[in-house]
N, C-alpha and C positions, 0 to 999 in steps of 0.2 A: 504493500500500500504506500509506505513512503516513497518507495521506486517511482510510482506511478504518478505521485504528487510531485517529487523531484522532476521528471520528464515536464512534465505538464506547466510546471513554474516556468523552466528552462524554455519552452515553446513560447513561453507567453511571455518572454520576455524577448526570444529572437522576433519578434512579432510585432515588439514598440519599439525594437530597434528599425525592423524592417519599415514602418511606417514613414520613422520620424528621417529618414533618412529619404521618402520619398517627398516628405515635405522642405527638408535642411538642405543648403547649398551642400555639395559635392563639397569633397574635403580639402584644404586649402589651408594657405600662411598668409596669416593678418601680414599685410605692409606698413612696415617702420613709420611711427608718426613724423618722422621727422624727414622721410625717403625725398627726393625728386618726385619719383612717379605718384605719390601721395597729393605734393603741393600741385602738379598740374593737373591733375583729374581733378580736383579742389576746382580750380582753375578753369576746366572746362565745365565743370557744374555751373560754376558763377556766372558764366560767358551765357549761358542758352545756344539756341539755336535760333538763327535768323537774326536779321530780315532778310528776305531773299525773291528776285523775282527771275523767273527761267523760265526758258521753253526746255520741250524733250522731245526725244522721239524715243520709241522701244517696241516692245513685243510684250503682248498677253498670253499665256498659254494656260489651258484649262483643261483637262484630262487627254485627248488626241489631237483635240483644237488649237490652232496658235493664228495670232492676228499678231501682223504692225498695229502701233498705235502714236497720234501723236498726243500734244498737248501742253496745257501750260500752269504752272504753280508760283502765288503769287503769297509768300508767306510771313508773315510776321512775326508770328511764334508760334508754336504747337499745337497751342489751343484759339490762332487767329489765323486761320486761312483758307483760300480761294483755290478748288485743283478742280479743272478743265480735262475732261481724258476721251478721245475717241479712238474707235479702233476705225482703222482702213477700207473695213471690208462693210463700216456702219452699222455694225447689231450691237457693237456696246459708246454707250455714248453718253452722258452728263455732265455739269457742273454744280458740284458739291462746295457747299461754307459751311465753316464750323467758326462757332465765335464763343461769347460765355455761356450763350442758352444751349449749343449743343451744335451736331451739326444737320444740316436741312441743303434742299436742292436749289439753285437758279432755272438750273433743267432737269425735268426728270428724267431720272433712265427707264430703258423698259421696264415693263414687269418684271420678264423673264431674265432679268440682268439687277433687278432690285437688290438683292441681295449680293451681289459679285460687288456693286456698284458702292454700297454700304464698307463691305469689308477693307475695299480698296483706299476709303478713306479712311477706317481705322488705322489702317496700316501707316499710312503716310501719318496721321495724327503721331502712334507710337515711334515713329521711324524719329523723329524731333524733340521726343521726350527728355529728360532731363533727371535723373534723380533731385525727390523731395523729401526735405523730412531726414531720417535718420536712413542712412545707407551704410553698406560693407565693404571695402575693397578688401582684394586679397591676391595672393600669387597662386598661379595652377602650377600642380605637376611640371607642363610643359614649358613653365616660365613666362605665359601669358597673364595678363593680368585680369581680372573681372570685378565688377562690380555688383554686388547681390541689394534689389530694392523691391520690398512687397508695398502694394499701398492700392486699398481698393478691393484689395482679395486677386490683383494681379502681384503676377511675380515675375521679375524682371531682371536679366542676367546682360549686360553687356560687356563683353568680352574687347579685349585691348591685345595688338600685338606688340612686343617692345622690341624697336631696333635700332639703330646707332641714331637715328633722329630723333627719338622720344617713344614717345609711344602714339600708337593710331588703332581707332575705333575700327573693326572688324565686323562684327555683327553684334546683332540684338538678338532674344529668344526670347518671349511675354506669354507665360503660362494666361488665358483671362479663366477666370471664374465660371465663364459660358462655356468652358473645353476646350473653342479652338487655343491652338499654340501658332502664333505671328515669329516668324523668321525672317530678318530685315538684314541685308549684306549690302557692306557698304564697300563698294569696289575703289581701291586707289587709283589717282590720275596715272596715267601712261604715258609714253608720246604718240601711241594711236588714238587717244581720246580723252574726253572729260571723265570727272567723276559719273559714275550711276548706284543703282539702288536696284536690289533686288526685295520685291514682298512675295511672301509666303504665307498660307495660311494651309492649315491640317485640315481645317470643316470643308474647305470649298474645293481643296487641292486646284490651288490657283498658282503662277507665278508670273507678278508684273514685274518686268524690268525698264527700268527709265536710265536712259543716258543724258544727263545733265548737256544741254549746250549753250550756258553765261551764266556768269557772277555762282560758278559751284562750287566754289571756296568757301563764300558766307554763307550757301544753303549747306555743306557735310560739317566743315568746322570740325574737322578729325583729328587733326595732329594736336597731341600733345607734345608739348616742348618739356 
């Protein structure tokens, strides 16, 4: 009988390990308060993102479907802006604003794109985010840096590459509350091209990619120094 009570503690405690570990950031080393890579993440917190106004041109792909698209973002900050998006071939098309009351259309999109149409501008919303509030940085295994911020009942992971220039923002991951998970890649400049933006979302198995063409310096704002 103690055997069986022994096992069964033991289960049930691999059980709150196993949970709490699906809710805890992956395991990691707090970064030195006093580090470089500390004071400029600091730094790009303070900064925000924007103001910014661009055109793009890129591609939507949604399960076997893939359309050019262009369009234009005209931003202020994360939670102030105007994104313009059509595809080529004209079955997805609107202009979406989001301001303090939320965000709502200029144009509606179809029905049948309502919802693609919606996601796309969460996306872009989180893609500008910012940690608020109390956040975590830390160093990964691989020597990447991340930053862990829940707020809202989203969970928010932005990942940092570090190389002889500083460090630069990589991608985003946003567990939300409603399931899907938004995967946001922020592509460095080249000499073939501007910065772009990959969005990702798990519910709609969507991927918008936008290639920045002006002023996508002030819209990424990725380099830490």
């Amino acid at each position: 009988m103690k055997n069986t009570s022994s096992v069964m503690a033991a289960l049930a405690v691999i059980l709150l390990l196993t949970l709490a570990g699906c809710r805890n950031p992956p395991p990691s080393t707090a970064i030195k308060t006093d580090s470089p890579a500390l004071r400029g993440i600091k730094s790009w917190v303070a900064a925000g993102a924007g103001p910014c106004n661009t055109r793009f041109t890129g591609s939507l792909t949604r399960g076997t479907q893939s359309s050019a698209v262009i369009g234009h973002l005209d931003l202020i900050n994360a939670y102030r802006f105007t994104l313009a998006v059509q595809s080529t071939d004209g079955q997805c098309a609107f202009v979406l604003h989001r301001n303090w009351a939320g965000a709502h259309y200029f144009v509606q999109p179809h029905p049948a794109y309502a919802a693609l149409a919606k996601a796309i501008g969460t996306g872009v919303f989180l893609a500008f985010r910012r940690p608020e509030g109390p956040w975590h940085a830390a160093v990964k295994a691989g020597a990447d840096v991340v930053v862990y911020k829940g707020a809202n009942d989203n969970r928010f992971q932005w990942n940092f590459m570090a190389d002889g220039k500083g460090l630069l923002l990589t991608h985003l991951r946003v567990q939300t509350p409603s399931g899907p998970v938004y995967v946001i890649t922020f592509n460095t400049p080249s000499a073939k091209g501007k910065d772009s933006i990959d969005i990702s979302d798990s519910a709609l198995h969507f991927v918008l990619h936008l290639r920045l063409h002006n002023n996508s310096e002030a819209c990424l704002n990725t380099r830490i120094p």
